[in-house]
C-alpha positions in Angstrom: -19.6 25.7 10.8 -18.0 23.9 7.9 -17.5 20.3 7.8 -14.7 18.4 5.5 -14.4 19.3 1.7 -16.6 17.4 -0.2 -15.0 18.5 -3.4 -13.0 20.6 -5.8 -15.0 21.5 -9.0 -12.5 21.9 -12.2 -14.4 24.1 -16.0 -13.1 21.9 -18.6 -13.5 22.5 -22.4 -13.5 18.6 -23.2 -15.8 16.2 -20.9 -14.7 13.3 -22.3 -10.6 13.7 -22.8 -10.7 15.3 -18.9 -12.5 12.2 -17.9 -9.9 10.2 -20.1 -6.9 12.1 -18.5 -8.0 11.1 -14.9 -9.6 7.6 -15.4 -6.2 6.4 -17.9 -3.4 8.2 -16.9 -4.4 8.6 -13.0 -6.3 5.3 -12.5 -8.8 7.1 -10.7 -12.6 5.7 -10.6 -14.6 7.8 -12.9 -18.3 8.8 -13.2 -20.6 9.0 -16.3 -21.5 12.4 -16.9 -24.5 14.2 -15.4 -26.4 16.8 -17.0 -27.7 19.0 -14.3 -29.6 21.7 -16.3 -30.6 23.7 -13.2 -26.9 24.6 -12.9 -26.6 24.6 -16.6 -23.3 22.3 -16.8 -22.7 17.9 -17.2 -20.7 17.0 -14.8 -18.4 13.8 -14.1 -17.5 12.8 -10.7 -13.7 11.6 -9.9 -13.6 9.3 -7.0 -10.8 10.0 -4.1 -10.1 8.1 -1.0 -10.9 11.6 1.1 -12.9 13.5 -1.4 -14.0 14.0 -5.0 -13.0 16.1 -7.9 -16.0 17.5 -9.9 -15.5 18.3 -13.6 -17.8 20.9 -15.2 -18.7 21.2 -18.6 -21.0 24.0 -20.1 -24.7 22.6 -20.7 -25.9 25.6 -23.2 -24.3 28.6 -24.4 -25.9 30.5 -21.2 -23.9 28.2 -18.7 -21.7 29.8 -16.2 -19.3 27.6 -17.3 -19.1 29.0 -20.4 -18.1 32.2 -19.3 -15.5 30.8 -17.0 -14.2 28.7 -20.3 -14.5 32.0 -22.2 -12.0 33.9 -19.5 -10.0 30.6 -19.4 -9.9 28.5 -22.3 -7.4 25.9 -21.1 -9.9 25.2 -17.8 -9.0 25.5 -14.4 -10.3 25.4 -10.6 -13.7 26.8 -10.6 -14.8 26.2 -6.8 -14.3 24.3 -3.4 -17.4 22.7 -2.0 -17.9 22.2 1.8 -20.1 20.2 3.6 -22.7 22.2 6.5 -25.6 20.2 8.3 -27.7 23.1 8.3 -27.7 25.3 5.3 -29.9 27.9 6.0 -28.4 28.1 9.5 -25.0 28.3 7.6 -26.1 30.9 5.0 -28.0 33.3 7.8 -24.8 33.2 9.8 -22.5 34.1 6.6 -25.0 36.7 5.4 -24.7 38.2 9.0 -20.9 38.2 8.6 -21.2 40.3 5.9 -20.9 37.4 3.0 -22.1 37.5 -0.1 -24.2 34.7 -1.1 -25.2 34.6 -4.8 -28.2 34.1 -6.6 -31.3 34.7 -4.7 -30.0 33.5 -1.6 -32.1 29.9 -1.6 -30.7 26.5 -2.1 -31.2 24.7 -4.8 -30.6 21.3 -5.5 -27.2 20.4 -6.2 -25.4 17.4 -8.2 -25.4 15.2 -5.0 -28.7 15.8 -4.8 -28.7 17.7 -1.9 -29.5 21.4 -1.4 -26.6 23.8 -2.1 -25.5 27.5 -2.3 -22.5 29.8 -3.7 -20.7 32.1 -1.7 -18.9 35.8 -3.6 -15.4 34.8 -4.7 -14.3 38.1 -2.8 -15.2 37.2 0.3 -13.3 34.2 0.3 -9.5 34.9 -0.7 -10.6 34.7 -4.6 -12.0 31.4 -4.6 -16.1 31.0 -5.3 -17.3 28.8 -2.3 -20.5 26.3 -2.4 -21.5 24.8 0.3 -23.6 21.9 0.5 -25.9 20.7 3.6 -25.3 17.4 4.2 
């Protein structure tokens, strides 16, 4: 059912040295930051040959991210992405399985632009899932 990663989402607490930190000191190609209020974070895409690394920043004091940054001030992993062609296909068949898929269960529209959902952390090993149809 999934496809390849598509990325690796990172909560920072600064945008703009994170950014820094993989633009200067990696010489990775780096985004502008994206405010994506629906999500409630600005993110900032990092380029990779095979995949991308998404750095989230809090948009508002009622982001998710801001919680995460609360429990983890320094940052760290937040979620892997992964690719599906047929989201609602995807999301039936994991809902059958007995996974937990957050919010109200419906896509929304992710930072690619394309719909996306989030999977329970504890049904997946500890690690909060989205996937994203492509």
């Amino acid at each position: 059912m999934i496809g390849r990663l598509n990325h690796v989402a990172i909560a920072v607490p600064n945008l703009a040295a994170a950014a820094a930190t993989y633009a200067n000191t990696l010489g990775a190609r780096v985004s502008d930051p994206v405010d994506e209020p629906d999500h409630g974070v600005t993110v900032v895409f990092v380029e990779l040959p095979n995949t991308k690394i998404e750095l989230l920043h809090p948009l508002g004091d009622n982001s998710p991210i801001a919680k995460f940054l609360a429990n983890n001030p320094s940052g760290g992993m937040h979620h892997v992405c992964y690719e599906v062609d047929d989201i609602i296909a995807a999301r039936d068949k994991l809902k059958a399985d007995g996974a937990r898929v957050l919010g109200d269960g419906e896509p929304k529209i992710g930072a690619h632009g394309k719909p996306v959902l989030f999977l329970h952390p504890k049904d997946f090993c500890g690690t909060l899932v989205e996937i994203e149809q492509i």
